[in-house]
N, CA, C and O atoms as a Tripos MOL2 file, in Angstrom:
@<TRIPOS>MOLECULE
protein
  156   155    39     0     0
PROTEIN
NO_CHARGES

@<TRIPOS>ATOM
      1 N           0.8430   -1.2090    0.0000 N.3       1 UNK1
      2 CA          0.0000    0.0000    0.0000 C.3       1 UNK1
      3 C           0.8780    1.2590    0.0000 C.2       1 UNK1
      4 O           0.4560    2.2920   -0.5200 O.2       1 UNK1
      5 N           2.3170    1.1860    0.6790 N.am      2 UNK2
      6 CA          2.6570    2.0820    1.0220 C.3       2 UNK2
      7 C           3.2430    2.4710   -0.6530 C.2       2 UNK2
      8 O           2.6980    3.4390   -1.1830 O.2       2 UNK2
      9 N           3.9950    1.9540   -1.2090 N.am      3 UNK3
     10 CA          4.5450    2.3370   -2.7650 C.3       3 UNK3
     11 C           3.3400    2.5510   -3.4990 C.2       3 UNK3
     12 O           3.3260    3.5250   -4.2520 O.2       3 UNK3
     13 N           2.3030    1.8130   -3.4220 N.am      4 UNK4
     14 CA          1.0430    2.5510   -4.5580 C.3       4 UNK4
     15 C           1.0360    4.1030   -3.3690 C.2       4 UNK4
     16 O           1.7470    5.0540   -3.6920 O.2       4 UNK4
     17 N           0.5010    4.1530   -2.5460 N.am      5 UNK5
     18 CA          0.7910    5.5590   -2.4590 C.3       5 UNK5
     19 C           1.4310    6.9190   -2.7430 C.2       5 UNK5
     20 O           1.0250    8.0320   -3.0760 O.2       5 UNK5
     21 N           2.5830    6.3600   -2.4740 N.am      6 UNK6
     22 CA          3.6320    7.1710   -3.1500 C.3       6 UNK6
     23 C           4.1320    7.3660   -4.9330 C.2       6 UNK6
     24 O           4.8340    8.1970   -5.5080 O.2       6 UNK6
     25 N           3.2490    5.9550   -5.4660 N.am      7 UNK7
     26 CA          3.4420    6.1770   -7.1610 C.3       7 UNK7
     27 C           2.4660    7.4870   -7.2680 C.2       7 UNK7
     28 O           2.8180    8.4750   -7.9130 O.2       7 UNK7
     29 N           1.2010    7.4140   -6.5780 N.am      8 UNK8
     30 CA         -0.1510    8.2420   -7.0680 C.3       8 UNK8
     31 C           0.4910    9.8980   -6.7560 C.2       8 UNK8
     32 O           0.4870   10.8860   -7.4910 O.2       8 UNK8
     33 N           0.9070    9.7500   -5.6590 N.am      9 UNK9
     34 CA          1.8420   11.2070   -5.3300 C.3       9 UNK9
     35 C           2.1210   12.1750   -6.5210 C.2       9 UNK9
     36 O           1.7880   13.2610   -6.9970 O.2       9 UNK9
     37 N           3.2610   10.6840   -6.7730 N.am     10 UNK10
     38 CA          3.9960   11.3090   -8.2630 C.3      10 UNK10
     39 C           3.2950   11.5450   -9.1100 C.2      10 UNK10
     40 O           3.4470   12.6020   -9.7220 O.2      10 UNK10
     41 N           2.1040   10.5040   -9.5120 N.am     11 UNK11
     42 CA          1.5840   10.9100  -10.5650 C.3      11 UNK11
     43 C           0.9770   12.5990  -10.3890 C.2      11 UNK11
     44 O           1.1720   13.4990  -11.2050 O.2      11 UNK11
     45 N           0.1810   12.7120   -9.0530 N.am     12 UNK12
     46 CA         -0.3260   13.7950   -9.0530 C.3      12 UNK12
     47 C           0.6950   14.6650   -9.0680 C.2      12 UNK12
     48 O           0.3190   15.7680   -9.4630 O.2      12 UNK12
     49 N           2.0640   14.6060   -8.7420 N.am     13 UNK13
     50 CA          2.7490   15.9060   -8.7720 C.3      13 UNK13
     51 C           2.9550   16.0860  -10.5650 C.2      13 UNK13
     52 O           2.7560   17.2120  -11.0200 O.2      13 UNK13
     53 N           3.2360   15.2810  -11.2540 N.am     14 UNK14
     54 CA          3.3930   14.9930  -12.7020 C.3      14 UNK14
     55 C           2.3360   15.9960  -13.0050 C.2      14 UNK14
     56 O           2.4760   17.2160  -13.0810 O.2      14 UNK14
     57 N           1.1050   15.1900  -13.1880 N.am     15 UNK15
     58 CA         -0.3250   15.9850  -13.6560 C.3      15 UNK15
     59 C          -0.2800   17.5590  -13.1520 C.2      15 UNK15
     60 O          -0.7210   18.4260  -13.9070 O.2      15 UNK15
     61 N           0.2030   17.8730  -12.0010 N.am     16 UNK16
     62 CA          0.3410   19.2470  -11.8520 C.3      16 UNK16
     63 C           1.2670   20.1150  -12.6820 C.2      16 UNK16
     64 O           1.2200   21.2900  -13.0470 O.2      16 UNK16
     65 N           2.1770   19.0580  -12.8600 N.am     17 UNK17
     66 CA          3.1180   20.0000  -13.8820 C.3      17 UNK17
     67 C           3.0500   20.0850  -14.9220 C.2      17 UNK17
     68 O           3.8320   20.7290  -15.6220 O.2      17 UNK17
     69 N           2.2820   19.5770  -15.2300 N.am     18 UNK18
     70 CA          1.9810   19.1390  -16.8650 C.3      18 UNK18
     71 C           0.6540   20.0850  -17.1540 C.2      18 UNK18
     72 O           0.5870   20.7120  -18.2110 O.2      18 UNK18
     73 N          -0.4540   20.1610  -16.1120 N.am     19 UNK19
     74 CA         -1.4000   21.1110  -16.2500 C.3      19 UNK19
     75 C          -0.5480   22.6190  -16.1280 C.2      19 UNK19
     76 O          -0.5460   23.3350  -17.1290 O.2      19 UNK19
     77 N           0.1440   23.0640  -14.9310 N.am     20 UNK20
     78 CA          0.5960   24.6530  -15.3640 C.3      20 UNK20
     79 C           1.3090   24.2800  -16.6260 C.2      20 UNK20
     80 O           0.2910   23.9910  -17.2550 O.2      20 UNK20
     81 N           2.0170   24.1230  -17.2500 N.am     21 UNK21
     82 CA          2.6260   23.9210  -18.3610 C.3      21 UNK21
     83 C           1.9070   24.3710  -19.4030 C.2      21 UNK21
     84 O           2.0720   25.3580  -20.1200 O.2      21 UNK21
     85 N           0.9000   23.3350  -19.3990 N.am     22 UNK22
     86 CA         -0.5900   23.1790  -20.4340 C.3      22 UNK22
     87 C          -0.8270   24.9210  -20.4050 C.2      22 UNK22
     88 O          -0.5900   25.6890  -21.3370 O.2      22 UNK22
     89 N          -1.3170   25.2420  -19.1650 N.am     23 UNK23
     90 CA         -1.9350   26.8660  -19.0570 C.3      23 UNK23
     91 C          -0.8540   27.9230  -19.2650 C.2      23 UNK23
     92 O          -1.3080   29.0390  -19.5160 O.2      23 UNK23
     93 N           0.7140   27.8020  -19.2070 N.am     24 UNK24
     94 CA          1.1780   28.8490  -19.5340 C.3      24 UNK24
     95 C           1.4150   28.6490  -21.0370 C.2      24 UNK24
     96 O           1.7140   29.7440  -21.5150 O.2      24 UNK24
     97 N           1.4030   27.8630  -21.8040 N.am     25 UNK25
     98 CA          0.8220   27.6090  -23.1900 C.3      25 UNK25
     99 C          -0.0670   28.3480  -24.0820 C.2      25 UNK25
    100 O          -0.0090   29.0150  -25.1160 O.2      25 UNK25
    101 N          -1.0360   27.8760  -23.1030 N.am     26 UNK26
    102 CA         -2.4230   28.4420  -23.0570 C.3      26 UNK26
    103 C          -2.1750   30.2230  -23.0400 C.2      26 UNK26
    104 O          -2.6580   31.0460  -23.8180 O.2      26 UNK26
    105 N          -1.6460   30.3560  -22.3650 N.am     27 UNK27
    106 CA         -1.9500   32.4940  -22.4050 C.3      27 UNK27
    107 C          -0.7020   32.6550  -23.3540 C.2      27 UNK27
    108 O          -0.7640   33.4850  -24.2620 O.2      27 UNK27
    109 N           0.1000   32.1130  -23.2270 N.am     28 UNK28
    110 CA          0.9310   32.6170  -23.9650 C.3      28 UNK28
    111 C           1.0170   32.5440  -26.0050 C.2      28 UNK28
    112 O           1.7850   33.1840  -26.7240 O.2      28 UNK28
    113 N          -0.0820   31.5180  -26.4390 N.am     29 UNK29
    114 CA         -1.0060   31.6210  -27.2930 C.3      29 UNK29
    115 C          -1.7260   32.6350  -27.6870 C.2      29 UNK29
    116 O          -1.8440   33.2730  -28.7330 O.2      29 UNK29
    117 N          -2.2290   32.6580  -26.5430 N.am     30 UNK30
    118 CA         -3.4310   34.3050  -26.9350 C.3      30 UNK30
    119 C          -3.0450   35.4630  -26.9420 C.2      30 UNK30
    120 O          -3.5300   36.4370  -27.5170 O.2      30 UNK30
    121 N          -1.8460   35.3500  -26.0740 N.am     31 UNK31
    122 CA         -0.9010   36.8240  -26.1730 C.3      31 UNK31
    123 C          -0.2320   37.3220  -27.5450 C.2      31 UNK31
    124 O          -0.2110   38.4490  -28.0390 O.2      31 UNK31
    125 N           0.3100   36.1010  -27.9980 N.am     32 UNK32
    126 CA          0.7920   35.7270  -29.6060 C.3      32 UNK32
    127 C          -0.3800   36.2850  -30.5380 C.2      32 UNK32
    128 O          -0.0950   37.2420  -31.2580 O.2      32 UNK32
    129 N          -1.9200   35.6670  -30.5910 N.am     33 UNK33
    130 CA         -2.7680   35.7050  -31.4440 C.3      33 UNK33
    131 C          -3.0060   37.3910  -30.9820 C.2      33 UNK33
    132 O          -2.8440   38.2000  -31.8960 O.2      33 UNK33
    133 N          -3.2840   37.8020  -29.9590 N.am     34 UNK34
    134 CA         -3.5910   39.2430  -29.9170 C.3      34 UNK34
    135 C          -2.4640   40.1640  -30.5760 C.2      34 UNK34
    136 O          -2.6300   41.2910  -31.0450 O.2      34 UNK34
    137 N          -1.6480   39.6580  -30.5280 N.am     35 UNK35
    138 CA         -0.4850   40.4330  -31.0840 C.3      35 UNK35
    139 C          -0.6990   40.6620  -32.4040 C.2      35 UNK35
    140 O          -0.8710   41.7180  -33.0130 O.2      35 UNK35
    141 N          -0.6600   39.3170  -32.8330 N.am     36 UNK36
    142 CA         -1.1320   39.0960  -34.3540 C.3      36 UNK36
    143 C          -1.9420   39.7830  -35.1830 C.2      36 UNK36
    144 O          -1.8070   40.1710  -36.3440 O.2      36 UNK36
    145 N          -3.1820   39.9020  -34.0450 N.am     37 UNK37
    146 CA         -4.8930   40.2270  -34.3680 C.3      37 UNK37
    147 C          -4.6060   42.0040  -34.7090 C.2      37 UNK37
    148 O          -4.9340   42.5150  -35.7800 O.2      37 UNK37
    149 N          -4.0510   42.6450  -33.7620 N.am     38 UNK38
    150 CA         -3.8180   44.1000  -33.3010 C.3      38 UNK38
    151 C          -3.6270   44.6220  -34.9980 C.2      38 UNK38
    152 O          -3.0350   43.9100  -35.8090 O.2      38 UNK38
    153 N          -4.1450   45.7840  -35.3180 N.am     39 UNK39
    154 CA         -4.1940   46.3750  -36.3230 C.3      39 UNK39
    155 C          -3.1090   47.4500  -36.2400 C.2      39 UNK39
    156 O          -2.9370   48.2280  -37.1780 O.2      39 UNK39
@<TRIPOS>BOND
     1     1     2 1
     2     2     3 1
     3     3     4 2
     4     3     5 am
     5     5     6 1
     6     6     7 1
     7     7     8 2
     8     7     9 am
     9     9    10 1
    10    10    11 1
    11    11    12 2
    12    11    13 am
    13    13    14 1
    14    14    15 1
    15    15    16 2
    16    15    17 am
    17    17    18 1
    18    18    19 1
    19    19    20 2
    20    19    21 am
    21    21    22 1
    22    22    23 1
    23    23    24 2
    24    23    25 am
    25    25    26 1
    26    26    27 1
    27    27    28 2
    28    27    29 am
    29    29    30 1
    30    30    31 1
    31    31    32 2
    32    31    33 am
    33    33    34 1
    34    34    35 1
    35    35    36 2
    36    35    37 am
    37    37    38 1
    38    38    39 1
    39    39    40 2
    40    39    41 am
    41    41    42 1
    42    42    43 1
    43    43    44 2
    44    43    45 am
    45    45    46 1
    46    46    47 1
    47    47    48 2
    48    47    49 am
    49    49    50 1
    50    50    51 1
    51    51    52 2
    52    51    53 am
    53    53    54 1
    54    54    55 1
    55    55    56 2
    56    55    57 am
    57    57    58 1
    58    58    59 1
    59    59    60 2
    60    59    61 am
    61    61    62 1
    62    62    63 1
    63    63    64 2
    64    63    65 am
    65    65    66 1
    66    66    67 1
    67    67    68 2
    68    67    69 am
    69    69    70 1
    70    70    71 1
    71    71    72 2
    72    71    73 am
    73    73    74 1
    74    74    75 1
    75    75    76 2
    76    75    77 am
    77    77    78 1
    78    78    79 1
    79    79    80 2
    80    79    81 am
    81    81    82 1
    82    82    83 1
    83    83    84 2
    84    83    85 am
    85    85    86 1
    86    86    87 1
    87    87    88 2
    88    87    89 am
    89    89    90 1
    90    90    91 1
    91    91    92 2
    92    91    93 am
    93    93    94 1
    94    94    95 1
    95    95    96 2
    96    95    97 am
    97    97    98 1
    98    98    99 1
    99    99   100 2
   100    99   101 am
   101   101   102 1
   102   102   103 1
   103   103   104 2
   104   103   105 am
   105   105   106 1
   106   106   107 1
   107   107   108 2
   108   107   109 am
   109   109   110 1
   110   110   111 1
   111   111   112 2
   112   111   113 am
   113   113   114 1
   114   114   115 1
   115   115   116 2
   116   115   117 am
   117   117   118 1
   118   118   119 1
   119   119   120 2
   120   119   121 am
   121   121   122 1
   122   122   123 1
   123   123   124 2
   124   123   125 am
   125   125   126 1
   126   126   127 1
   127   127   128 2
   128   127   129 am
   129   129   130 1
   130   130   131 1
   131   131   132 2
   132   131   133 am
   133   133   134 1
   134   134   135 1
   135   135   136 2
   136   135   137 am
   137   137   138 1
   138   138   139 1
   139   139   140 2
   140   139   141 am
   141   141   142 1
   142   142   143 1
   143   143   144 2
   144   143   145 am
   145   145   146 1
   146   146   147 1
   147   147   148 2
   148   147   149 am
   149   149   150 1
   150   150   151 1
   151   151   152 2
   152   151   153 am
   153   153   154 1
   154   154   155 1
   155   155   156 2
@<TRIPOS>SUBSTRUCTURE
     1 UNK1         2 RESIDUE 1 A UNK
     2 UNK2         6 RESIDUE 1 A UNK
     3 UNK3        10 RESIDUE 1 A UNK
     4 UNK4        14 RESIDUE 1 A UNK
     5 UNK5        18 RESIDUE 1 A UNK
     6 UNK6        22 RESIDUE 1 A UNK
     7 UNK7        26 RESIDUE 1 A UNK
     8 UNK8        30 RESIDUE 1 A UNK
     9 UNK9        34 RESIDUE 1 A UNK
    10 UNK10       38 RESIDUE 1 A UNK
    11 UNK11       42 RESIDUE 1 A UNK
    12 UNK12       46 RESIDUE 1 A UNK
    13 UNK13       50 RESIDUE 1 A UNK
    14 UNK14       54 RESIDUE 1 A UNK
    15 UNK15       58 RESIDUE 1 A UNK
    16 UNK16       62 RESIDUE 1 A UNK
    17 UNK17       66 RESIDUE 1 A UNK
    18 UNK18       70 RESIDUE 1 A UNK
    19 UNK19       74 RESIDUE 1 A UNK
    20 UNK20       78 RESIDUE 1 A UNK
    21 UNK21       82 RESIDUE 1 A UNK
    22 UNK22       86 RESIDUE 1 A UNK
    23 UNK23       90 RESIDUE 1 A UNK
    24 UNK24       94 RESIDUE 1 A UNK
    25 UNK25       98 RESIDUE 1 A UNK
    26 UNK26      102 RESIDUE 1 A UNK
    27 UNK27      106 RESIDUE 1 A UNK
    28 UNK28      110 RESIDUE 1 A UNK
    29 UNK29      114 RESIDUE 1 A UNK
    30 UNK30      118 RESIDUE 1 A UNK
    31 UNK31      122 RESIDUE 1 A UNK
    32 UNK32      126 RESIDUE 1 A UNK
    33 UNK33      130 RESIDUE 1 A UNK
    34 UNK34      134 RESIDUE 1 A UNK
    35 UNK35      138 RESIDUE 1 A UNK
    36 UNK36      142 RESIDUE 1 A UNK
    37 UNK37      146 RESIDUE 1 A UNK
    38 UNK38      150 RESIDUE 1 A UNK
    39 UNK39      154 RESIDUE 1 A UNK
């Protein structure tokens, strides 16, 4: 029990990093496209 615990940890620390990642992606996309967009 105790190592499946500690795999899920990781996973959740993983998934966290992988989600901010995902979101600074994410704005930094739209910052690009607004740039783009701007007349």
């Amino acid at each position: 029990m105790f190592s499946v615990n500690c795999e899920n940890k990781l996973l959740r620390a993983k998934i966290a990093m992988i989600s901010e990642q995902i979101q600074e992606s994410e704005t930094s996309v739209r910052v690009r496209m607004n740039f783009d967009f701007t007349p």
